[in-house]
C-alpha positions as CSV (number, residue, x, y, z in Angstrom):
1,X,101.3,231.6,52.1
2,X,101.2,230.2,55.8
3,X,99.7,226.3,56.3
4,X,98.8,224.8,59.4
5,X,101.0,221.4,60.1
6,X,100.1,219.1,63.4
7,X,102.8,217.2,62.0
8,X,105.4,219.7,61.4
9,X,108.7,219.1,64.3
10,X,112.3,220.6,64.3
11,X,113.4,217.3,62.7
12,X,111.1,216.8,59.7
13,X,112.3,216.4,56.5
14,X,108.7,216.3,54.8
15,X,105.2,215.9,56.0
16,X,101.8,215.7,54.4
17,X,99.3,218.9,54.8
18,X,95.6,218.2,56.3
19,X,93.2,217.2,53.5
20,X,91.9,221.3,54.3
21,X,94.9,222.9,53.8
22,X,95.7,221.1,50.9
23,X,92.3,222.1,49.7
24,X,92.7,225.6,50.3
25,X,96.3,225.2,48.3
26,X,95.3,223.1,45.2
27,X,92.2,225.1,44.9
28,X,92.0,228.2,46.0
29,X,95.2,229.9,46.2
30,X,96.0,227.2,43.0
31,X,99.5,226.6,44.0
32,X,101.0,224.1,42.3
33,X,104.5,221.5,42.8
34,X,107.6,223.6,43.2
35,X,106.0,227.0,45.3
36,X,107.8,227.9,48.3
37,X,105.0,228.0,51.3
38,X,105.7,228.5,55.4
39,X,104.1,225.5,57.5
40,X,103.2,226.3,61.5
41,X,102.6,223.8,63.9
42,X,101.2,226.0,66.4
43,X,103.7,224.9,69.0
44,X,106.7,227.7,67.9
45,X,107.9,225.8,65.2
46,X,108.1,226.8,61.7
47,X,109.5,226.3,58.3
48,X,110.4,226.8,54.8
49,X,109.0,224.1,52.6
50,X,108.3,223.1,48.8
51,X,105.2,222.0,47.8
52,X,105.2,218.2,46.4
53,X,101.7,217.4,44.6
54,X,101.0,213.8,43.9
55,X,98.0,213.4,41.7
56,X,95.6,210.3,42.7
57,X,92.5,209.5,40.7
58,X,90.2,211.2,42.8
59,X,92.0,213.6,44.6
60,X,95.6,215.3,45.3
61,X,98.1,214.7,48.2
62,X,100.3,217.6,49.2
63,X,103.0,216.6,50.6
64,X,105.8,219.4,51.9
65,X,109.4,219.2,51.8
66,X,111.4,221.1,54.7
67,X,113.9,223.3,53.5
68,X,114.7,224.7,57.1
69,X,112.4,224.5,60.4
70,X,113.2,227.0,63.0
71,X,112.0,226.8,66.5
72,X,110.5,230.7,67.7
73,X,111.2,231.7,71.4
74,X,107.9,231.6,73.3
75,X,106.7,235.2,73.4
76,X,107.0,238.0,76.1
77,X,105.1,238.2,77.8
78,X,103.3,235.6,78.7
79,X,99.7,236.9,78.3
80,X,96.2,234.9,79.8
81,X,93.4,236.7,78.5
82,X,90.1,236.1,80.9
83,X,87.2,237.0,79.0
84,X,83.5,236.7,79.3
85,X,82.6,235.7,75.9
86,X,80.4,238.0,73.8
87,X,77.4,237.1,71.4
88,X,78.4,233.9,68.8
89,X,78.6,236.6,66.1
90,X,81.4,238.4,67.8
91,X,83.2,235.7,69.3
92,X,85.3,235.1,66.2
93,X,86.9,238.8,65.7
94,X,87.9,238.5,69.8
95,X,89.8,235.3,68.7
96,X,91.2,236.5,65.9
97,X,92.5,239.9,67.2
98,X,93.9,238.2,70.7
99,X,95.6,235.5,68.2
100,X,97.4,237.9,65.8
101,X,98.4,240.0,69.1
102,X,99.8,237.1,70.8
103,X,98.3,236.4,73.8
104,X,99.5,232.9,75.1
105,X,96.4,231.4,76.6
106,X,92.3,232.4,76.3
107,X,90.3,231.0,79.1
108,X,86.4,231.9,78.8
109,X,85.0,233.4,82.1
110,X,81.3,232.9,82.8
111,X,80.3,236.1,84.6
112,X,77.2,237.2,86.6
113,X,76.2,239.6,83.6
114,X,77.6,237.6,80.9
115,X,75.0,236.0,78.5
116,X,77.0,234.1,76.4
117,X,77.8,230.7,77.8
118,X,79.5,228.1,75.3
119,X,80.1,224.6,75.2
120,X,83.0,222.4,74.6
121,X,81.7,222.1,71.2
122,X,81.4,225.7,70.8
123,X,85.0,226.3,72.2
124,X,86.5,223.6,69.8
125,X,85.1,225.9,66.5
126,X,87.1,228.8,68.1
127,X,90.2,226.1,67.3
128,X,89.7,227.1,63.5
129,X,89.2,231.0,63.5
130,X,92.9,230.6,65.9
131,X,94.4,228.4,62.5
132,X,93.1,230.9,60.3
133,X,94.7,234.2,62.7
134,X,97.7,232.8,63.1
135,X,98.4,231.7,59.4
136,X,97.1,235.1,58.4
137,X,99.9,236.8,61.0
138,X,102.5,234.5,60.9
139,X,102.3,233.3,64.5
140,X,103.7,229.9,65.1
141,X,102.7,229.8,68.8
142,X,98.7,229.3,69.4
143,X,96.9,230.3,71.8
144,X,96.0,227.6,74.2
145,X,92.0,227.9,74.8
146,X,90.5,226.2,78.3
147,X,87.0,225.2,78.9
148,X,84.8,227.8,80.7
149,X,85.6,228.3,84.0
150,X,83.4,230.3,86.9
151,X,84.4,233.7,87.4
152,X,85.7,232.8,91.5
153,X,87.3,229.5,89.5
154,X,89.3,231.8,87.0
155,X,90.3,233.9,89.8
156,X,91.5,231.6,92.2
157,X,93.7,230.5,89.7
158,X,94.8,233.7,88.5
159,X,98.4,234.9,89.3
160,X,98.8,238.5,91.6
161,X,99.8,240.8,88.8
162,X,97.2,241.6,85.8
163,X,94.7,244.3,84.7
164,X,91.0,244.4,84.1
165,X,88.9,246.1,81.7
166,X,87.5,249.3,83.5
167,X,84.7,251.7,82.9
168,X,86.2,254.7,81.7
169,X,85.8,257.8,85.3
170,X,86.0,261.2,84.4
171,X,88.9,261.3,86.7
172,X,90.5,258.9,84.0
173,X,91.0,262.0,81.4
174,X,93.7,263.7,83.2
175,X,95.4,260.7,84.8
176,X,97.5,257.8,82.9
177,X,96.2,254.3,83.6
178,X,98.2,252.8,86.1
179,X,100.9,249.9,84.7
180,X,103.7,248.3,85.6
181,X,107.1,250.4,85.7
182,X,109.2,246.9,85.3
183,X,109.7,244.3,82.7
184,X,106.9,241.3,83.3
185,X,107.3,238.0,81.8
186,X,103.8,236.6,83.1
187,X,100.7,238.7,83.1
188,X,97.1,238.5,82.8
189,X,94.1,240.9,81.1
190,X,90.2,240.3,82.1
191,X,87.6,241.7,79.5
192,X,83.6,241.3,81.7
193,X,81.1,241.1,79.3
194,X,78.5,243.7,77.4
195,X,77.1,244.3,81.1
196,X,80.0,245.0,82.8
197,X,81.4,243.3,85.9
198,X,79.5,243.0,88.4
199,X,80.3,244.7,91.6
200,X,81.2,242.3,93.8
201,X,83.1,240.8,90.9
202,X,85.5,244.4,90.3
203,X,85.9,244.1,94.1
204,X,87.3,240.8,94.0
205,X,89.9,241.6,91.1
206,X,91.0,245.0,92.7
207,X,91.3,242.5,96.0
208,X,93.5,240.5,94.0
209,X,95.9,243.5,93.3
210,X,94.8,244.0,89.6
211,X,95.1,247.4,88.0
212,X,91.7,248.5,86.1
213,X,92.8,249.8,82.8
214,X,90.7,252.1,80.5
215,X,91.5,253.2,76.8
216,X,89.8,256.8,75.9
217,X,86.9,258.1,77.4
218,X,84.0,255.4,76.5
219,X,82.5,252.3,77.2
220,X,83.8,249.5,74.7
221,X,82.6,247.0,73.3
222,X,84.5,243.4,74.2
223,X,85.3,243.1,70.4
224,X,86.8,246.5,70.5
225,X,88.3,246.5,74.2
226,X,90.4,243.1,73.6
227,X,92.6,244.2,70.4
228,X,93.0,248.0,72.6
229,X,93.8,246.9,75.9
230,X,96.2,244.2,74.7
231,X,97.9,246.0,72.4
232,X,98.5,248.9,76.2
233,X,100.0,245.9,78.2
234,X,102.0,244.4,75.2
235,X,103.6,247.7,74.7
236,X,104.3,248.6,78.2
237,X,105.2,245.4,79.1
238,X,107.4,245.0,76.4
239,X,108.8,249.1,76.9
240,X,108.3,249.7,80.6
241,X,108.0,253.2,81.8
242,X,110.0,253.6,84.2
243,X,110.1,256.6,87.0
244,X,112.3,259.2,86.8
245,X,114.7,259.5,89.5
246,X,114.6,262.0,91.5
């Protein structure tokens, strides 16, 4: 069982879990003094530790001793996902999915036909579903999440090389989606909303020198194009295709 641990550094020898987590221990998952658990500070590091239980009169501290904390290498690559956030009730599975796949920073882009528009407080709930992803996968490196940004704002800021979400063509069938044929350490992957971009918005990312991307021969729903198009660059970032020579 994975815990989340703010206080969790290469150098502790114990710390104290959050009054939630040591809910969610005691309680629910009933562990008890003496059980082995993994702690993540959401910064790369994490460790081995034993569960301590100190009994007060109304409730139970948990506090953790390190066996051995290990600090992760940041992972390659470095992926920004720019998405236009769906409806509330999807929001959470495009967290979780970009969390467990490791993308390295999320930053909410408010299209022209995106109808979703949250707030800061909005955006700070998101902070739990990316606890519970990356305790469920074992991820000690969270994804960093910015405050809503215009869509000329997020791409301004945006580095050269990146892909966007594309309408699938019927050219697209016989044709593989064009990606990079060398190893990239930083990258970026834009999701538009239910709508679609909007025109002059697909203009300005193929202006930028993005690459669209399409997965099979339909329109996808963000929910469903994050976890597919992520999982495309991951792979040939991390396996690059590279020409034959000739």
């Amino acid at each position: 069982h994975a815990f989340y641990s703010p206080q969790l550094t290469i150098s502790c020898q114990e710390v104290q879990l959050p009054a939630s987590e040591s809910r969610h221990a005691l309680q629910v998952l009933r562990l008890g003094a003496g059980d082995h658990i993994l702690l993540l500070n959401g910064h790369g590091i994490h460790a081995e530790a034993v569960l301590d239980v100190v009994d007060n009169r109304r409730h139970s501290t948990t506090t953790c001793r390190i066996l051995q904390a290990v600090a992760a290498p940041k992972p390659q690559p470095h992926i920004t996902l720019f998405i236009a956030p769906p409806k509330s009730k999807n929001i959470d599975a495009v967290i979780r999915t970009a969390t467990e796949l490791g993308a390295a920073t999320i930053v909410p882009v408010l299209c022209r036909f995106g109808v979703a528009k949250p707030d800061l407080d909005t955006i700070a709930n998101w902070t739990k579903t990316v606890i519970a992803a990356a305790k469920q996968s074992h991820n000690p490196w969270f994804p960093e999440i910015k405050a809503p940004v215009t869509f000329a704002d997020a791409l301004k800021d945006a580095g050269a090389h990146g892909f966007f979400g594309a309408v699938p063509k019927p050219t697209d069938a016989d044709s593989p989606a064009a990606l990079p044929v060398d190893d990239q350490q930083q990258t970026s992957l834009w999701i538009g909303p239910e709508g679609g971009f909007a025109p002059e918005e697909l203009s300005a990312l193929e202006a930028k020198g993005l690459q669209p991307l399409t997965v099979g021969q339909w329109i996808l729903r963000v929910e469903t194009a994050v976890p597919a198009l992520l999982a495309v660059v991951l792979d040939r970032c991390q396996h690059p295709r590279h020409e034959p020579a000739e």
